[in-house]
N, CA and C atoms as an extended XYZ file, in Angstrom:
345
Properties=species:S:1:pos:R:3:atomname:S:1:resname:S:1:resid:I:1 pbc="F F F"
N        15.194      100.683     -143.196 N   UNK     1
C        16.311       99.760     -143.131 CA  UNK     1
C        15.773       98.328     -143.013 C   UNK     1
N        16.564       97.602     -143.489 N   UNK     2
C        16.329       95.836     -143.939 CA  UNK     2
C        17.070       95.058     -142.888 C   UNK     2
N        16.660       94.614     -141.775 N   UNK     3
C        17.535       93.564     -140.806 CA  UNK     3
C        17.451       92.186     -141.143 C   UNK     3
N        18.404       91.689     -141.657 N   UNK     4
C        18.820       90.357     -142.038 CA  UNK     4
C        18.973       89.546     -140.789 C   UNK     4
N        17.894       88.135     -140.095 N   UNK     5
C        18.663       87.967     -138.934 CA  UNK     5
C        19.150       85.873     -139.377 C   UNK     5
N        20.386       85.455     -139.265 N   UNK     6
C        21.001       84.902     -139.446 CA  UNK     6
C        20.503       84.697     -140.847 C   UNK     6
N        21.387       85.355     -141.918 N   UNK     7
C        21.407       85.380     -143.114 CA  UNK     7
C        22.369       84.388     -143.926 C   UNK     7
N        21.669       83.479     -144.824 N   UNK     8
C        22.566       82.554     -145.017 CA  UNK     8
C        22.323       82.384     -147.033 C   UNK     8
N        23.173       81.352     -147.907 N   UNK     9
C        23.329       81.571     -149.150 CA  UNK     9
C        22.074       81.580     -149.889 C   UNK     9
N        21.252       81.599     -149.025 N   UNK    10
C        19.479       81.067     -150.159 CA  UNK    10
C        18.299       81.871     -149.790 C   UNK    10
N        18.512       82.329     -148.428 N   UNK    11
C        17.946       82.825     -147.741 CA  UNK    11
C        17.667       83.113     -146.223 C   UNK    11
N        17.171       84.006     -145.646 N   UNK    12
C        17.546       84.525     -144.219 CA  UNK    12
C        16.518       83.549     -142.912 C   UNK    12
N        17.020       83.719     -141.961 N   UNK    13
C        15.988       83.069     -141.138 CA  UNK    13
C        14.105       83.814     -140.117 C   UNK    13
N        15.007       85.022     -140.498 N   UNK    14
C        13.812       85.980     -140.116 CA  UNK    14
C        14.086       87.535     -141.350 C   UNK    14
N        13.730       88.587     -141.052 N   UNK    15
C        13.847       89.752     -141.763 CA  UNK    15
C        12.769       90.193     -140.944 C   UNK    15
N        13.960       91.732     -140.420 N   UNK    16
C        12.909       92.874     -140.198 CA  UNK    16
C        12.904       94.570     -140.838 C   UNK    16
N        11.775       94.583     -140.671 N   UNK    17
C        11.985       96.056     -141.809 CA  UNK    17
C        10.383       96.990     -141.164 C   UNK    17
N        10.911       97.833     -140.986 N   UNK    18
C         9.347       98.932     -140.772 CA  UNK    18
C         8.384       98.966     -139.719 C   UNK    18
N         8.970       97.986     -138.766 N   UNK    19
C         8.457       97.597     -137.312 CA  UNK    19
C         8.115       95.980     -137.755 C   UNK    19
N         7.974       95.504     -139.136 N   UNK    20
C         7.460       94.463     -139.869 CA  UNK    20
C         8.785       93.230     -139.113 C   UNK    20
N         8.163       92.107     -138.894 N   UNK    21
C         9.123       90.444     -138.296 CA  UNK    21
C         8.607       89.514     -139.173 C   UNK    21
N         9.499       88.954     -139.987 N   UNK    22
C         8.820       87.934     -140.852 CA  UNK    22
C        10.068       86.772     -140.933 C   UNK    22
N         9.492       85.162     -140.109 N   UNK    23
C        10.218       84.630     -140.305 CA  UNK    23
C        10.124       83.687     -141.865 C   UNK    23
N        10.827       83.727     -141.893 N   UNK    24
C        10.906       82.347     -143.105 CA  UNK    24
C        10.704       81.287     -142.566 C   UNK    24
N        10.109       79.565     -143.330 N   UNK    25
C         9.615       78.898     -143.304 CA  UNK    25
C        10.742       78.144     -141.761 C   UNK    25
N         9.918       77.284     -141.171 N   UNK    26
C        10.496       76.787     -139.452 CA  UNK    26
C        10.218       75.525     -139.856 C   UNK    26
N        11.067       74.586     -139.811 N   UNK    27
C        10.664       72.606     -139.650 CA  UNK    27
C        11.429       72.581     -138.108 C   UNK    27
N        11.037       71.163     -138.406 N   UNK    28
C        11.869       70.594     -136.983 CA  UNK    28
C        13.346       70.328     -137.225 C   UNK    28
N        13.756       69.933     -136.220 N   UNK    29
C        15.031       69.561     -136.649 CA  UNK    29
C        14.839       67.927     -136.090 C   UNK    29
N        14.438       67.347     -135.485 N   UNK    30
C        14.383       66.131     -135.648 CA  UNK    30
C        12.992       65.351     -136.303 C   UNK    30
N        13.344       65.287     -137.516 N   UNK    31
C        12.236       64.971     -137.969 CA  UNK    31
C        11.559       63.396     -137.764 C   UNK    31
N        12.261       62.471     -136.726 N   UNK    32
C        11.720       61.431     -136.170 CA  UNK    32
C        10.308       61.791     -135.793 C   UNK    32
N        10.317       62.564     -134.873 N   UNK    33
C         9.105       62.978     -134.040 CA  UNK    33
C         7.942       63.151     -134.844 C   UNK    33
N         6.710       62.472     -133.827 N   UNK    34
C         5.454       63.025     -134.238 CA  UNK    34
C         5.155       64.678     -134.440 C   UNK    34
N         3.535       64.867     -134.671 N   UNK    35
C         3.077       65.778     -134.961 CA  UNK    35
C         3.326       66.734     -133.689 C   UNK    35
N         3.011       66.106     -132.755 N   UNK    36
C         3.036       67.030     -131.264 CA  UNK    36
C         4.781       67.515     -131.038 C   UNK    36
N         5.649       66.749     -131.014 N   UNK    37
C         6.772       67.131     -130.841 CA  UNK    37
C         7.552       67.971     -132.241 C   UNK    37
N         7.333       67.544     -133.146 N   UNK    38
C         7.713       68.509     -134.153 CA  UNK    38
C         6.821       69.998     -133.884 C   UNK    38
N         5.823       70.149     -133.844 N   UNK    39
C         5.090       71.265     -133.456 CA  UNK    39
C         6.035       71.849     -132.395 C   UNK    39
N         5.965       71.506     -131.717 N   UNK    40
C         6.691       71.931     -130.262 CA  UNK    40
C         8.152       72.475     -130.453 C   UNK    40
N         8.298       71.987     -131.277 N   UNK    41
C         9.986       72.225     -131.845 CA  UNK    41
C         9.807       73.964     -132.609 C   UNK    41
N         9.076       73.420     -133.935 N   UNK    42
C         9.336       74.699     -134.483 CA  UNK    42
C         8.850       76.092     -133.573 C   UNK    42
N         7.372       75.921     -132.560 N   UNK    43
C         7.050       76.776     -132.144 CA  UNK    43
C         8.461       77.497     -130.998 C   UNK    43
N         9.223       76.577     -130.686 N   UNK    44
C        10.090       76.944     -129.685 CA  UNK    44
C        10.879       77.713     -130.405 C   UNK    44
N        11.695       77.487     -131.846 N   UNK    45
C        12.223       78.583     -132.321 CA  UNK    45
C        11.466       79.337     -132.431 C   UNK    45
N        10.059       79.898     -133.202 N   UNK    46
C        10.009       80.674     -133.376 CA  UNK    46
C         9.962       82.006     -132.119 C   UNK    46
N         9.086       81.468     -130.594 N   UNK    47
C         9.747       81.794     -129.882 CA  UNK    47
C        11.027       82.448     -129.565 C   UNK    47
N        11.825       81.607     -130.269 N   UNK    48
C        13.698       81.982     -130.016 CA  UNK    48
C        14.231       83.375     -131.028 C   UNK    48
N        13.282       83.093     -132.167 N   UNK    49
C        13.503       84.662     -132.959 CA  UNK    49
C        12.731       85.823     -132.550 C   UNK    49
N        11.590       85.417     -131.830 N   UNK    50
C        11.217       86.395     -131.473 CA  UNK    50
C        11.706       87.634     -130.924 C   UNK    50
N        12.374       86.531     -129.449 N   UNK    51
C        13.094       86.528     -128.425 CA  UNK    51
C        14.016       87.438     -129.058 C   UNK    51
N        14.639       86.922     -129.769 N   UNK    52
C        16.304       87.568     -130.460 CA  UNK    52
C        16.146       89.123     -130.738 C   UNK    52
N        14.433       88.969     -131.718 N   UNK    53
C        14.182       90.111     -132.636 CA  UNK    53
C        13.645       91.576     -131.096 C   UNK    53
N        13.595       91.246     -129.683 N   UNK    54
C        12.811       91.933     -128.889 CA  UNK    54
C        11.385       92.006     -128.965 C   UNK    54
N        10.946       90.977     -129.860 N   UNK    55
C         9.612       90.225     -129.639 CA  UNK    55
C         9.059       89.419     -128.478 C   UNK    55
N         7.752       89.581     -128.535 N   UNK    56
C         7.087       88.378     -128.058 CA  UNK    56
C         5.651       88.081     -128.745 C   UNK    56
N         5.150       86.806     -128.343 N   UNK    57
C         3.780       86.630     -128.867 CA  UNK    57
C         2.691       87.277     -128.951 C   UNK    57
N         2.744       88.557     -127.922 N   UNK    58
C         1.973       89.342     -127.887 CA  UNK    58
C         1.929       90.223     -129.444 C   UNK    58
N         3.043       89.947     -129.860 N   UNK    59
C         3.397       90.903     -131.167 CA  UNK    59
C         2.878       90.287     -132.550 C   UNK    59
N         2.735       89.232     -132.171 N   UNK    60
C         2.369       88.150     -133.459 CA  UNK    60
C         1.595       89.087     -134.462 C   UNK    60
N         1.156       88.868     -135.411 N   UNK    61
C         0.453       89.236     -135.817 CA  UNK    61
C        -0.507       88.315     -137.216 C   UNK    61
N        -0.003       86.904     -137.481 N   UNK    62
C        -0.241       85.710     -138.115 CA  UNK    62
C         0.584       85.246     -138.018 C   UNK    62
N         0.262       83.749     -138.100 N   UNK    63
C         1.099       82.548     -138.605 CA  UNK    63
C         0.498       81.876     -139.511 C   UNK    63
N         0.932       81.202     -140.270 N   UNK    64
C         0.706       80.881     -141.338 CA  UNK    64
C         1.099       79.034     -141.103 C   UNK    64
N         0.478       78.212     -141.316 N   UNK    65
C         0.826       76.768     -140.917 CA  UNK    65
C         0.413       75.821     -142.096 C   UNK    65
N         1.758       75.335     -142.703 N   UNK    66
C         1.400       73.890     -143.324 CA  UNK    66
C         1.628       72.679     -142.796 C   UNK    66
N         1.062       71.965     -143.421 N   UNK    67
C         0.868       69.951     -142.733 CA  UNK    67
C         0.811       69.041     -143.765 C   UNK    67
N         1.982       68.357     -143.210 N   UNK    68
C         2.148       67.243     -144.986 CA  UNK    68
C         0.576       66.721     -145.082 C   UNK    68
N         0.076       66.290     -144.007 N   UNK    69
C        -1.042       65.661     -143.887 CA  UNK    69
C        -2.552       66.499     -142.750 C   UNK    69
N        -3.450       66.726     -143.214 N   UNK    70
C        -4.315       67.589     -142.313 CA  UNK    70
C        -5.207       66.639     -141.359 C   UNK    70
N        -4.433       65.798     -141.607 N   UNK    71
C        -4.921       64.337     -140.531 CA  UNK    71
C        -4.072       64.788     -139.146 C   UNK    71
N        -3.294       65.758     -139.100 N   UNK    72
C        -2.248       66.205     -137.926 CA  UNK    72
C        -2.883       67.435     -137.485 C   UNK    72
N        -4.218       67.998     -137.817 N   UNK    73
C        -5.029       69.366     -137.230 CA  UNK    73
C        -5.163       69.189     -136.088 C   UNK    73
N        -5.539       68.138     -135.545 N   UNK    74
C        -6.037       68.056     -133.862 CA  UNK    74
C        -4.756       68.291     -132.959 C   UNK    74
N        -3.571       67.329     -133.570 N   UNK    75
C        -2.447       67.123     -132.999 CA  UNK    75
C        -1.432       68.698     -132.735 C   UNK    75
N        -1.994       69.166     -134.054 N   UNK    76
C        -1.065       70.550     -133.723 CA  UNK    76
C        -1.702       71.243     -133.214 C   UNK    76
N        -2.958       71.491     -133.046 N   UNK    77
C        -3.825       72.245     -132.088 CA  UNK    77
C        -3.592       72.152     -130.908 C   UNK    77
N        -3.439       71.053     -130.391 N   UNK    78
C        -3.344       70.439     -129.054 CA  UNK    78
C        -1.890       71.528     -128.371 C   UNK    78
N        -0.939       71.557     -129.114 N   UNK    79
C         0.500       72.289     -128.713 CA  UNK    79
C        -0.030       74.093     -129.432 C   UNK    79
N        -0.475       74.617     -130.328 N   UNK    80
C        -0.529       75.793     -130.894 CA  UNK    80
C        -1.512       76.056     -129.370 C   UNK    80
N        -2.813       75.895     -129.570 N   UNK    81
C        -3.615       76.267     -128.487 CA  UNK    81
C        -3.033       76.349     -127.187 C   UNK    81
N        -2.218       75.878     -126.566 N   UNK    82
C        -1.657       76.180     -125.584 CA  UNK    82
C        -0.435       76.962     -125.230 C   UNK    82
N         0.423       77.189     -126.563 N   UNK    83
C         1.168       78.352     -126.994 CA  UNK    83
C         0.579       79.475     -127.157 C   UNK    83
N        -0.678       79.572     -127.636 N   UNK    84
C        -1.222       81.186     -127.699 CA  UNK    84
C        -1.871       81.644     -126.203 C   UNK    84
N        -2.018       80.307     -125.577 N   UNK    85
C        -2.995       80.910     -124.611 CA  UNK    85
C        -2.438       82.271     -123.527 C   UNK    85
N        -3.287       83.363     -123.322 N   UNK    86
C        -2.450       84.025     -122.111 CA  UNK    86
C        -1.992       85.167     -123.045 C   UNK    86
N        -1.940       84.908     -124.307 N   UNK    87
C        -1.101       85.764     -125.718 CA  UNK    87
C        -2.900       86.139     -126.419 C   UNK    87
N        -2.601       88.097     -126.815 N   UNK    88
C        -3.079       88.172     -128.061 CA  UNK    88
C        -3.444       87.294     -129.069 C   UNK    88
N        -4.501       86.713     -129.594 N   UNK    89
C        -4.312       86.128     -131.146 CA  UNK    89
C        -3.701       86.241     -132.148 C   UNK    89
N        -2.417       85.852     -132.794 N   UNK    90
C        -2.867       86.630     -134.345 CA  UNK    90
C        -3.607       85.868     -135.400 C   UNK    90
N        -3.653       86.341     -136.529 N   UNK    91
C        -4.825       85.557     -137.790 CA  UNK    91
C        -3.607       84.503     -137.669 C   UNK    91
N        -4.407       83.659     -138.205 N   UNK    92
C        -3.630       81.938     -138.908 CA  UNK    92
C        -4.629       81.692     -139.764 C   UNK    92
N        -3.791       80.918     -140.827 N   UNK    93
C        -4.048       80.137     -141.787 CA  UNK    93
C        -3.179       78.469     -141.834 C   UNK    93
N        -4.330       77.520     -141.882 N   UNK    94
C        -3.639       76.249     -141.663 CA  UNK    94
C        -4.000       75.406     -143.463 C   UNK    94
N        -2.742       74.994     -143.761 N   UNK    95
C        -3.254       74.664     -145.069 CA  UNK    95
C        -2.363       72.977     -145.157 C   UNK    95
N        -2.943       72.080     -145.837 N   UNK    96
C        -2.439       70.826     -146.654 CA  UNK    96
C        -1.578       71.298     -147.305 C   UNK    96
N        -0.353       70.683     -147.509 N   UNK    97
C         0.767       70.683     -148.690 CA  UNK    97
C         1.718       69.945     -148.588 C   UNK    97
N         2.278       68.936     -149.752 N   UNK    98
C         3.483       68.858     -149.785 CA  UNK    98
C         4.693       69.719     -149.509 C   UNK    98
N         5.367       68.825     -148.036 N   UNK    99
C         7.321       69.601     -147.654 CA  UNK    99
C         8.061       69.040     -148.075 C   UNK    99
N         8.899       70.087     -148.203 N   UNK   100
C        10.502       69.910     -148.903 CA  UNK   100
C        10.957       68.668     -148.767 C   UNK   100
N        10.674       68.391     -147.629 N   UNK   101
C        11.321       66.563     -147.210 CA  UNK   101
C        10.290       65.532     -146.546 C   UNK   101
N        10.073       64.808     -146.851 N   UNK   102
C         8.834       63.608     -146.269 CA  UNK   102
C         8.934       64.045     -144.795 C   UNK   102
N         9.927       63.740     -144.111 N   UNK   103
C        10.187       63.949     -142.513 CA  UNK   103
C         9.186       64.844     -141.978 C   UNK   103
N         9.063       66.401     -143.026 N   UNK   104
C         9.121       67.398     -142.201 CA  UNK   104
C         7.308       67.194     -142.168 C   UNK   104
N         6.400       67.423     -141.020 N   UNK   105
C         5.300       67.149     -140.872 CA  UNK   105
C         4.509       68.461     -140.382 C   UNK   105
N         5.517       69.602     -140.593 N   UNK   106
C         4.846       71.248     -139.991 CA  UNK   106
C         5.824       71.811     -140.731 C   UNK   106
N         5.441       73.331     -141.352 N   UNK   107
C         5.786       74.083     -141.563 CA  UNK   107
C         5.527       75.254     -141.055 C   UNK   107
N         6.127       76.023     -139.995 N   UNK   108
C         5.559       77.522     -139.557 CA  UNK   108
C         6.405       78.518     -139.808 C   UNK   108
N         5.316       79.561     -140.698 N   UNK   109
C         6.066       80.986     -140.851 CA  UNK   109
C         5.053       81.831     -140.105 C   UNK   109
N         6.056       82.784     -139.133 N   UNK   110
C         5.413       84.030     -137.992 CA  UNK   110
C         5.820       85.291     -138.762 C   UNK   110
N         4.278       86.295     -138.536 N   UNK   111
C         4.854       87.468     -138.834 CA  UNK   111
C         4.580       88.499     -137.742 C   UNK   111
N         5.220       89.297     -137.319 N   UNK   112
C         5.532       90.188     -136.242 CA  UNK   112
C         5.169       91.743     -136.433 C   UNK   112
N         4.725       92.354     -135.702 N   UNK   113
C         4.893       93.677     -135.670 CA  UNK   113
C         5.188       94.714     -134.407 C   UNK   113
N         6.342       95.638     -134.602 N   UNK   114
C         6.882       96.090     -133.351 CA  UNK   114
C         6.462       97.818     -133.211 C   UNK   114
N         4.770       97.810     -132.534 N   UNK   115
C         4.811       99.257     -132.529 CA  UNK   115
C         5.726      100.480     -132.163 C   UNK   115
């Protein structure tokens, strides 16, 4: 079975299927903010789906992280590193790329697994 969790016209905000948690792409919502506070933002939702899905970080199992600019590595480290700490690892991948909107300065997608 396919769990749709807040499913909307383009696409869903998480999906679970097979013990499998996969959110779709996380920005901030105030995209004023620096690197540290936008970080802080998306990590808190993802947190919040976790939460929803009967997750936690312990469950992680990657994240996957883009940065309009990789001049913001230290900055998001500074907030990721202290979000995992105390937590399992999972793999990450941190990559350069153009976002959807200038504003957005992080992109995080979490994937989950629920033994």
């Amino acid at each position: 079975m396919i769990k749709r969790i807040e499913p909307g016209s383009r696409a869903s905000r998480a999906v679970e299927y097979g013990g499998h948690f996969v959110t779709g792409g996380v920005v901030a919502d105030d995209k004023s903010a620096d690197i540290v506070g936008q970080t802080k933002q998306v990590l808190a939702v993802v947190d919040e789906l976790l939460k929803d899905a009967g997750l936690t970080r312990n469950d992680l199992t990657r994240v996957q992280i883009w940065l309009s600019d990789i001049g913001h590595f230290d900055g998001m480290n500074r907030v990721y590193d202290k979000w995992v700490a105390g937590y399992e690892k999972p793999a990450r991948a941190t990559v350069e790329s153009r976002l959807a909107d200038p504003g957005y300065l992080i992109e995080v997608q979490a994937f989950a697994y629920r033994a």
